[in-house]
Structure formats: structure tokens, C-alpha cells
N, C-alpha and C positions, 0 to 999 in steps of 0.2 A: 504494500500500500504506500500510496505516494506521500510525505511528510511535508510539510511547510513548515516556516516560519516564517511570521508576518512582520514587517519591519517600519519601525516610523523614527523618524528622527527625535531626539530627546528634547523636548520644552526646561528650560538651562532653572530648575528652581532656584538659585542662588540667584538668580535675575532676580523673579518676582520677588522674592526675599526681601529685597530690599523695600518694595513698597508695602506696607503693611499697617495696622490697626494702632495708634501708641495708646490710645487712652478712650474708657468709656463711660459715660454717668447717665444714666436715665432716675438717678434720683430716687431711685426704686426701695425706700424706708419703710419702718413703721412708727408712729408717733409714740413720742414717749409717753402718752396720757394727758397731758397738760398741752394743747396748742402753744401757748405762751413759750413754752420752757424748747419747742421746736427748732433749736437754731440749728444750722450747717452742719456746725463742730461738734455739735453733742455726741458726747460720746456712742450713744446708744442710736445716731442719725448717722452721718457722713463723715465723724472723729478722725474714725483711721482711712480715711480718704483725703477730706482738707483740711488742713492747716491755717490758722490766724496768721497774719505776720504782720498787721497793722490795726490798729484801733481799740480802744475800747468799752465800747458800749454799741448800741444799736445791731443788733445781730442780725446775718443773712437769716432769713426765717424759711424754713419747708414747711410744703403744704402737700397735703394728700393725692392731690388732682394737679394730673397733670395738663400739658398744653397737646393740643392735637394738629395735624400736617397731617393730609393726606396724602400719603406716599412715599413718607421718612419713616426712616427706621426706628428712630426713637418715638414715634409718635403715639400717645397715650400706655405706654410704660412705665410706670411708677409713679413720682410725683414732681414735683417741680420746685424751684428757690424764688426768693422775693427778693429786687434791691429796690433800696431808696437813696437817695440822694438829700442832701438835708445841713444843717448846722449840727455840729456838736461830733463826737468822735464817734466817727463808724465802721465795722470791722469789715477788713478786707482779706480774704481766702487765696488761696491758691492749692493744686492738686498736679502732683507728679506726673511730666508724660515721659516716656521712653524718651532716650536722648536723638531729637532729629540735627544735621549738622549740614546738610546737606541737597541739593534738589528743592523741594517747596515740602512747608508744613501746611494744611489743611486742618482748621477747626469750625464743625457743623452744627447748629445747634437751632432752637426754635426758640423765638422773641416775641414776649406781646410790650410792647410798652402801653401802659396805665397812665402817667403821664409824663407829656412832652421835658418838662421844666425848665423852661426858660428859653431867653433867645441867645445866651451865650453859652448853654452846652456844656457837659463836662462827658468824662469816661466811664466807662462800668463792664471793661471787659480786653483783656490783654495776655499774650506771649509774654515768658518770665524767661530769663537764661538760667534761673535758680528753682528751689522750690524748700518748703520746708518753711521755717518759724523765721529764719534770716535769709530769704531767696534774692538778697538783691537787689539793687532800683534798677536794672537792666529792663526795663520795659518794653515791649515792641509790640507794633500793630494794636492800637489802643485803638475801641471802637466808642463812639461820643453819639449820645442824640443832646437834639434842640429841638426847639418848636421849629414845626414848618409853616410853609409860607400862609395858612391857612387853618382858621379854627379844628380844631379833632385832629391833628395831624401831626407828626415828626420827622425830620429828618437823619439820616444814619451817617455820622463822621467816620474818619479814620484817618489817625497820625506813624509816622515810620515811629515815634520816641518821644515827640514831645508833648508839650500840656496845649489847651484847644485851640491855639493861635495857631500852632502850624497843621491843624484840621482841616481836610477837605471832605464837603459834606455832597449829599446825593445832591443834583438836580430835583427828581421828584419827591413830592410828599408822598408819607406812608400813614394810612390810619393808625389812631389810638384802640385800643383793646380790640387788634384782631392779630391773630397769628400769621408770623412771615418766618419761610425759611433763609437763614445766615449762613456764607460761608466764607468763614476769615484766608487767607491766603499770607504768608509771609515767603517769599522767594529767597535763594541763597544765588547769589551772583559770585563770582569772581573777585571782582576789586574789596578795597575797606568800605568804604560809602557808597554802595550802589545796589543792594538789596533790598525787593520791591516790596511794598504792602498793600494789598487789596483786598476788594469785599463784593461780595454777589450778595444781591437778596432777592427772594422771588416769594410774590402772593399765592402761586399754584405750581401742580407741579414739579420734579425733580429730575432735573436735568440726567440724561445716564453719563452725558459729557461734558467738559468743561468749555462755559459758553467764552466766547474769542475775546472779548471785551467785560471787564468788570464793572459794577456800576460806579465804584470809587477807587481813584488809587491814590499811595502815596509813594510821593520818589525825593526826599530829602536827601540830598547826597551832603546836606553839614552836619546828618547824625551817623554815628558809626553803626555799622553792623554788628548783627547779634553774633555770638560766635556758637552758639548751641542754644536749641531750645532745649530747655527740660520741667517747666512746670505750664499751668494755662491759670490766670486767676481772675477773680469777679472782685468787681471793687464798686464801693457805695461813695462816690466824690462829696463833695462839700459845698458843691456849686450849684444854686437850684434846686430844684424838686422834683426832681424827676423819677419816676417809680418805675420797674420793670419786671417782669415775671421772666422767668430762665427754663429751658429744660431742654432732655436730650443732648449732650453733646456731646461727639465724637472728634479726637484729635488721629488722623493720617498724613502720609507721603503719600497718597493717590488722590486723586479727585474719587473713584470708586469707592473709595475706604470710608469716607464722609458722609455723603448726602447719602449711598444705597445700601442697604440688608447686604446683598449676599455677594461675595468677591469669589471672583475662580482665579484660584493662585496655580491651578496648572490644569491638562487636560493630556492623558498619553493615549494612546491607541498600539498592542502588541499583542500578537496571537502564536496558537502554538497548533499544530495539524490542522484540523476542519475547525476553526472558531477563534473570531478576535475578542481577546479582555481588553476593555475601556475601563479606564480609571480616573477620576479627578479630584482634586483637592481644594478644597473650599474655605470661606472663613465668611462667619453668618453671624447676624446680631439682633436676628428676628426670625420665628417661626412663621413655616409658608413658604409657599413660594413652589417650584419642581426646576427639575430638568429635562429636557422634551431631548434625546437623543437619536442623530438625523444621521442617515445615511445616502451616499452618492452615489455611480458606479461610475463619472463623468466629472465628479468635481462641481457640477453648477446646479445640478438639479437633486434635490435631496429629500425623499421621503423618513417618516419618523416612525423608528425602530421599534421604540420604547417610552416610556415615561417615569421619572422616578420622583416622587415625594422629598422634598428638601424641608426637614422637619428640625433639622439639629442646629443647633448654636455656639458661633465659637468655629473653632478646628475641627473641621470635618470631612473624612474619606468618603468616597461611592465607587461603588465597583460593581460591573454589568458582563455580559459574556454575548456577545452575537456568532450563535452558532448556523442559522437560516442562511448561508451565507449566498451569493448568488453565481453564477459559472464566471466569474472574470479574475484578471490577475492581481487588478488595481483597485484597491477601494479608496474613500473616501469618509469622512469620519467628523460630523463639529457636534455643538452642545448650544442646545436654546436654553440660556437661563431666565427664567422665568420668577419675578420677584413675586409677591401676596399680593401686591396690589396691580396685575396686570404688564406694568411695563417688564421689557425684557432685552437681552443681547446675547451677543453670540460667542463663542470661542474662537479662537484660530482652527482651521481647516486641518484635519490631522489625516496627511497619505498613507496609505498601509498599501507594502506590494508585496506580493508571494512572493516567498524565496524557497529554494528548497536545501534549508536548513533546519536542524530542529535544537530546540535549546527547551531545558524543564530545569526551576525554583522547586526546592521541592525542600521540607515541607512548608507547607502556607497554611492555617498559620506556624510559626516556628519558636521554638523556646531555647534550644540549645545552638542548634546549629544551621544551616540551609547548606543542601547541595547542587551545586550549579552545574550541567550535564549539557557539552553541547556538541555537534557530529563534526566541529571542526575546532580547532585550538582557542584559546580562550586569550587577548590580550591581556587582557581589566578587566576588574568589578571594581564600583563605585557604587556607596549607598550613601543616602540622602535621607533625611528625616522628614517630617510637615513642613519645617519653615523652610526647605530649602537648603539647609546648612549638610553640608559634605561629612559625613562622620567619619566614613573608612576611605580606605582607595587603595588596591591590590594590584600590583601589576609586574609587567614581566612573567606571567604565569605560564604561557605558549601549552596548554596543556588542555584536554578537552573536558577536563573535569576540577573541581575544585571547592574545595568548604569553607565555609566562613562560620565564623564564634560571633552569636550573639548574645550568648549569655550577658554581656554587660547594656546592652541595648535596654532604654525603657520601653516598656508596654506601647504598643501603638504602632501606625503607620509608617511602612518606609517604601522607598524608590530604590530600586535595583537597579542599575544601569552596568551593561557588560558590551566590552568590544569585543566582537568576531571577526578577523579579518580587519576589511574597513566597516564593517558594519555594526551599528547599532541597536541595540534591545535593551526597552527597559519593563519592570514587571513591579508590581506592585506587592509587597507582601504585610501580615501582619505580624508583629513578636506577643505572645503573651505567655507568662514564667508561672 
């Protein structure tokens, strides 16, 4: 009987890797019994998430009920924060993101402002180079409302570091007490002064991509650039009255990572005799949603194989098997991701061509050890975890057989990738001990 081996080239997870999730709050508490006594930093609220690092009195307050956006992933999750803007000393938070240094930070989140406060505006929302109880004045991408040009209305500033003189605010006015989606944007540029800061906001709808034009930007090149983010904070100014409701925010290096539920951080397509295994790996922050799984024989025209329920949150594997396969050499392979709320996109196009090679993982799942078995010599093995990160890499083996020790491996998802010749295969396996 004739053997195959189906080949696709490997999607590089140390790429994707790098764009990924740093931080996530939907607010999702429970009251301590006392609204009153609800503040941010309660121990028994948000404590071991934010930190004080300035003021004291007037507490960021939680509330039970959150803000809704339809379409966002954070939307009606948990509950939500209050700021005010006022006289007298008011406490201002910040909460740790994964260190970004590089490429663009994206911070997404849902705003009602309550009231405008005033026609000179102050801040109530900023990028920190620090975090913790002493994070720093390192400020960046401070976001400011004011009254807009019109009764019921506010405008959205944003400064690269300074206080609201060097603010550029929207053109349009935005209602008072209705919900609009925010997405802060700090860019890392090259030079010391030339790292951009901008801001989207949208009344409907969520973008699956990043629109070409922001509605604000700022480009001070006489304030220095940040040299790392590492916290996002909420601050109650001292200028005005201005009152606002917070909720949902999500800090990324993608635009995807932001505004949408569910990210495909890879997509592979390898088969072994009569049958290709698809596998992809995901990162979700809302139940809902599937994967509509499309087949080609032609590359352009693609019927859907399968459907799979995307139920999970977080880091997430799927793995399907197309055995119905049809008389040709070449297939064709993508993934319709499919969010809860209808909108959707697609993966990259994944080739698989018969070869008549045969290669078996075996066992799957594995606890001690995998044996790699294949009818022609074996360059490399390279495994790969969820995030992308490279664990092992075996090479110079020339041999058509070969084990690998996973005993030290955690529990969970990895990427096989093996050279044959010039060819590659990669296979998806699970460890559990």
C-alpha cells in the first residue's frame, strides 16, 4: 500500500510570539458588602492587581455593573471602576503589564464619560515605564477629556508626556453617558524623541483591523521617549469635574490582541498515509465564537470540512483529522475564525502536497518519551511550546529514527517540527505525567 506524507511548511511560532496578550481586567469582583468601602485596592477587590502610588483620599470606586460594547470582548464581564476629577487629594492606581519595548503597545478598553468637566480638561488614563507603589513620573500617552463644543458632549485629548497644554483633542464631539470603544496606541520608533501616541474611538462596531488614520495623534519630539512600558494607570486629576466610568481593558502588541476575543497564534496543516491532522493554537478572552475549517483542491475555491466550537479561554489547542480526502496531490487548507458576535477572519492559506514519505510521533499523548520514525534520515527535531518559544533542538541526527525525553516538559501543548531531507513536518503532540 502506497504511504504518504503530507507536507506544509512550518508557520515560525517565535514570530507570532512576539505579538501577544500583556494584560487583562474586566473588573470581574465581588463587593465587599459595604458599596462604600468598594474601592480599586481593596484588598478583597482589585489589591493584588492595583496599586496606589499617589493620593490620599477619594478612592477609584467598583461597581457591580459593568459597561457594554457590542462586539468587544470585554463587554458586560464583570464590573467596572469610577473616576472623578475634583479638589482635594485623589488616589491614583496603576497595574502591571508584561514589559512591551518595542513595535506598538495597544491599550483597549470601554469609556462612558458622566461628565465632561470643564473647558480646560485634564487626564484620567496613561502608559507608566514603572508600576508598583513608586512606578515613576515617566508618563506617556495620557488621555484628557473636556467639554465639547456642545451641550451633552466631550471631547477625547491625548498628550506624548505632558500636562493639557501640549493636548490635542478630537475634532468631533462624543456624547455624555453612552458607551464608546478606546484604543490607546503608543508606537516605538527608532530615534530619542520620535515615538508616536495615538487614539481611535468608535461609537459601533470593532474594527478586525487597524483603521489607517487615528482620530488623535501626538508627535512631540521635545518629550523623550519611553524606554519600556511596564504598568497602564487610571488617575483622578484635580482639574475640573469630570467623572468617568472605566471597564474592560486589555493591554497588547497587536491590534488583534485588543479590540477582538479570539487570536490565532498559529495554524499547521500535516498528514500521515490517507489523512491530514490540522492543528491551531489560539489565545481567547471570551466564550463563543467556532472555527469553520475550509478546504480547497485549487487554492481559491474552498468548501467547509468541518466546524469546531471555540469554547475555551486563555491558551488554547484544537486538533481535527481530514480523512475524506479527495483523488488529488495538492490540497489546500485555511481556518474561518468566527468571533460570538458574528464578525470573522481568516488564517493564512496552508499547502499540503503528497509526498511519498512516511514519518509517525508516537506516542501522542506522551509522558516519558516520543518516538520519531521516518523512511528517510532525520536532520532535526525542534519543539516548540504554546507561546512559541523553542525548548529543544536536536540535530545532526542523519538517522531515520530517534527519541526525545520529555519527562521535564510541563503538561500541555507542543509543536514538533522535524527536517527530512529539505523537507519539513511539523505534528502537534500533547505531554501529560
Amino acid at each position: 500500500m502506497k504511504k504518504y506524507l503530507l507536507f506544509v511548511l512550518f508557520i515560525g511560532l517565535s514570530i507570532n510570539a512576539q505579538s501577544q496578550i500583556k494584560f487583562l481586567e474586566d473588573f470581574n469582583y465581588t463587593s465587599t458588602g459595604v458599596p462604600a468601602d468598594d474601592s480599586l485596592t481593596h484588598a478583597s477587590l482589585g489589591g493584588a492587581v492595583w496599586t496606589k502610588h499617589s493620593g490620599t483620599g477619594n478612592n477609584i470606586l467598583w461597581s457591580s455593573a459593568g459597561l457594554t460594547y457590542t462586539g468587544y470582548a470585554g463587554s458586560n464581564i464583570g464590573g467596572s471602576v469610577s473616576l472623578a476629577h475634583g479638589s482635594g487629594s485623589r488616589i491614583d492606581v496603576n497595574a502591571t503589564v508584561d514589559s512591551i519595548e518595542t513595535g506598538s503597545a495597544y491599550a483597549s478598553f470601554m469609556l462612558n464619560v458622566t461628565t465632561a468637566g470643564g473647558a480646560t480638561g485634564d487626564y484620567f488614563a496613561h502608559f507608566l515605564a514603572g508600576s508598583g507603589a513608586a512606578p515613576g513620573s515617566d508618563f506617556k500617552a495620557r488621555l484628557f477629556t473636556k467639554d465639547g463644543g456642545v451641550a451633552g458632549t466631550f471631547k477625547l485629548g491625548i498628550s506624548k508626556g505632558s500636562s493639557n497644554s501640549g493636548a490635542v483633542y478630537t475634532t468631533a464631539d462624543y456624547n455624555l453617558n453612552q458607551t464608546y470603544l478606546v484604543v490607546l496606541k503608543y508606537t516605538f520608533n527608532a530615534s530619542t524623541l520620535d515615538d508616536v501616541c495615538s487614539a481611535y474611538i468608535f461609537a459601533s462596531g470593532v474594527p478586525s483591523t487597524e483603521p489607517s488614520t487615528a482620530d488623535i495623534t501626538a508627535t512631540d519630539m521635545t518629550i523623550s521617549d519611553i524606554a519600556k512600558i511596564k504598568g497602564f494607570a487610571l488617575r483622578q486629576g484635580s482639574t475640573g469635574t469630570g467623572a468617568i466610568i472605566f471597564d474592560g481593558l486589555r493591554v497588547g502588541t497587536d491590534w488583534i490582541y485588543a479590540p477582538l476575543p479570539i487570536k490565532l497564534n498559529s495554524f499547521n496543516a500535516v498528514g500521515l498515509q490517507n489523512q491530514v491532522n490540522l492543528s491551531w493554537l489560539t489565545f481567547s478572552d471570551q466564550t463563543g465564537g467556532s472555527f469553520e475549517v475550509q478546504r480547497s483542491i485549487d487554492g481559491s475555491s474552498f468548501e467547509n470540512i468541518s466546524t469546531v466550537a471555540a469554547n475555551n479561554l486563555g491558551n488554547s489547542s484544537y486538533e481535527i483529522t481530514d480523512r475524506n480526502l479527495p483523488s488529488v496531490k495538492t490540497l489546500y487548507y485555511r481556518l474561518k475564525v468566527v468571533n460570538a458576535d458574528g464578525k470573522f477572519e481568516y488564517s493564512t492559506i496552508q499547502k499540503v502536497t503528497l509526498k511519498d514519505v512516511k514519518l509517525t510521533v508516537s506516542p501522542n499523548p506522551a509522558s516519558n518519551e516520543i518516538l520519531i520514525n521516518a523512511s528517510e534520515n532525520i536532520k532535526s527535531v525542534e519543539i516548540f511550546d504554546i507561546r512559541g518559544r523553542r525548548i529543544m533542538l536536536k540535530d545532526n541526527i542523519n538517522l531515520n529514527q530517534t527519541r526525545i525525553n520529555v519527562t521535564s516538559f510541563g503538561e500541555g501543548s507542543y509543536i514538533v517540527k522535524t527536517l527530512i531531507g529539505s523537507e519539513v513536518s511539523t505534528q502537534q503532540i500533547m505531554v501529560k505525567h
